[in-house]
N, C-alpha and C positions, 0 to 999 in steps of 0.2 A: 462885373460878376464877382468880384474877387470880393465886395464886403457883403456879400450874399453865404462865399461859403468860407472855410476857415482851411479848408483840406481839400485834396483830388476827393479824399477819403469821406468828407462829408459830403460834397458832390452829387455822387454817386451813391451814397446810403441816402439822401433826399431824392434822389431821381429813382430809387426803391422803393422808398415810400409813397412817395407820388404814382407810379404805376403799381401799386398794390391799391390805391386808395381812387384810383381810375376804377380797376377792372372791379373794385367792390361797388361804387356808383352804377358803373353802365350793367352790372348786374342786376343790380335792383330798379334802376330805370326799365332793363325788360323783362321784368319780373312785372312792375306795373302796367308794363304795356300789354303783358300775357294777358293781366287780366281782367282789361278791359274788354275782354271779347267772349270769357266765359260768364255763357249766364245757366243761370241752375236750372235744369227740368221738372218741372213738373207734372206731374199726373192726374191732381187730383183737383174737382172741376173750382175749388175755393181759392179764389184770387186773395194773395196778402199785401197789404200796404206796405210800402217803404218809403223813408223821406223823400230815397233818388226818385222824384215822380218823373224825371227826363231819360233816366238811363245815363248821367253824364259825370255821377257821382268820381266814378273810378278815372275818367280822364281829367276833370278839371284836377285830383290828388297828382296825377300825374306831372300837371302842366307847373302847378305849385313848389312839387318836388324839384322839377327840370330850374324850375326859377330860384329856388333856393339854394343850389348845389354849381351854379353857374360858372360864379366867385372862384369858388373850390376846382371847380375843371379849369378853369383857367389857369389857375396858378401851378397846378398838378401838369400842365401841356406845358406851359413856359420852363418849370424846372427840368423836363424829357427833353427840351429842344435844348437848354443849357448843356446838357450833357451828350445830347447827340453831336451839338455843334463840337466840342472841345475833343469828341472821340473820331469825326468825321469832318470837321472844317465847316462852316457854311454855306461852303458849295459842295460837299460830299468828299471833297477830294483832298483833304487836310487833316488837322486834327491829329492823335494819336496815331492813326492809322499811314498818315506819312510819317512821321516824326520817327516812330519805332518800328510800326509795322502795325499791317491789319489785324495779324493774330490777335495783337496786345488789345486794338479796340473791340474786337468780335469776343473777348472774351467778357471785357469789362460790361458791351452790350446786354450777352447772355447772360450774365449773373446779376446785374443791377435793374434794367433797365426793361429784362424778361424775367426775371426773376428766378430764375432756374436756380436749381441745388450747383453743387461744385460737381457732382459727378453727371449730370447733365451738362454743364455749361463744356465740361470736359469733351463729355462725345459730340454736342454740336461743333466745338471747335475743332477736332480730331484729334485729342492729347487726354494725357489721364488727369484726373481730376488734380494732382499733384501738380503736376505742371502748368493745368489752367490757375490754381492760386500766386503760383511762384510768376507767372505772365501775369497776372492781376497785380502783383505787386510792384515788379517793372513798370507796370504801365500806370502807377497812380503814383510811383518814387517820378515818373518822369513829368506828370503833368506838373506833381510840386516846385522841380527843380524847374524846367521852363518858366513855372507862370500862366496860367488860365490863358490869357491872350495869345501868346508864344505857343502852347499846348496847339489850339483853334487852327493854325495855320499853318503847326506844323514844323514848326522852327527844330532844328537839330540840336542837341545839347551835348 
């Protein structure tokens, strides 16, 4: 993992972009999928031509899109898991969240990983936005000092 990122701090600003660049895909995948299902009304008794002579126009875009964006989910899900593992262990129970405390990873969570402002991530954790940046920075001073691997499992520093 470790020649993947350069910092805690890089980390976690790709495990941001990566769940910003998720929820813009799976937006627009049901966005396609919406509109596979609307077809326009008619009133009037004159039938018009369209290429779609199946009706399948709008799902085969769809199926094209899903296959072309594949790649991208993929990498975009392994970077989240990179970061979840390092904030939570690979079995949930490690991580940032033994090492220093859950706080520290619940915060890093809600601000990278959900993407949340500082005064959200603030009230999800129940601390003022202040305190959630100063625990954000404990907890990415501590995955540096550990070490990605060490971070992951939780090792004391």
């Amino acid at each position: 993992m470790r020649e993947r990122y350069q910092s805690a701090t890089d980390l976690m600003e790709s495990a941001r972009d990566a769940a910003k660049e998720l929820e813009r895909i799976n937006l627009q995948l049901a966005s396609m999928d919406s509109a596979r299902d609307i077809k326009a009304q008619g009133y009037s008794g004159v039938q018009s031509h369209s290429k779609d002579v199946n009706g399948m126009g709008a799902t085969e875009r769809l199926i094209d899109y899903e296959e072309r964006v594949k790649p991208r989910l993929r990498a975009d899900e392994a970077i989240l898991e990179d970061a979840m593992n390092v904030l939570y262990g690979t079995d949930g129970r490690g991580g940032v969240s033994k090492g220093i405390g859950s706080c520290y990873a619940d915060v890093l969570m809600h601000r990278y990983l959900l993407m949340r402002t500082w005064d959200d991530t603030g009230w999800y954790c129940r601390v003022s936005a202040k305190t959630a940046r100063r625990y954000a920075a404990v907890a990415l001073d501590y995955i540096d000092a550990a070490g990605f691997e060490a971070a992951m499992v939780g090792k004391q520093v």
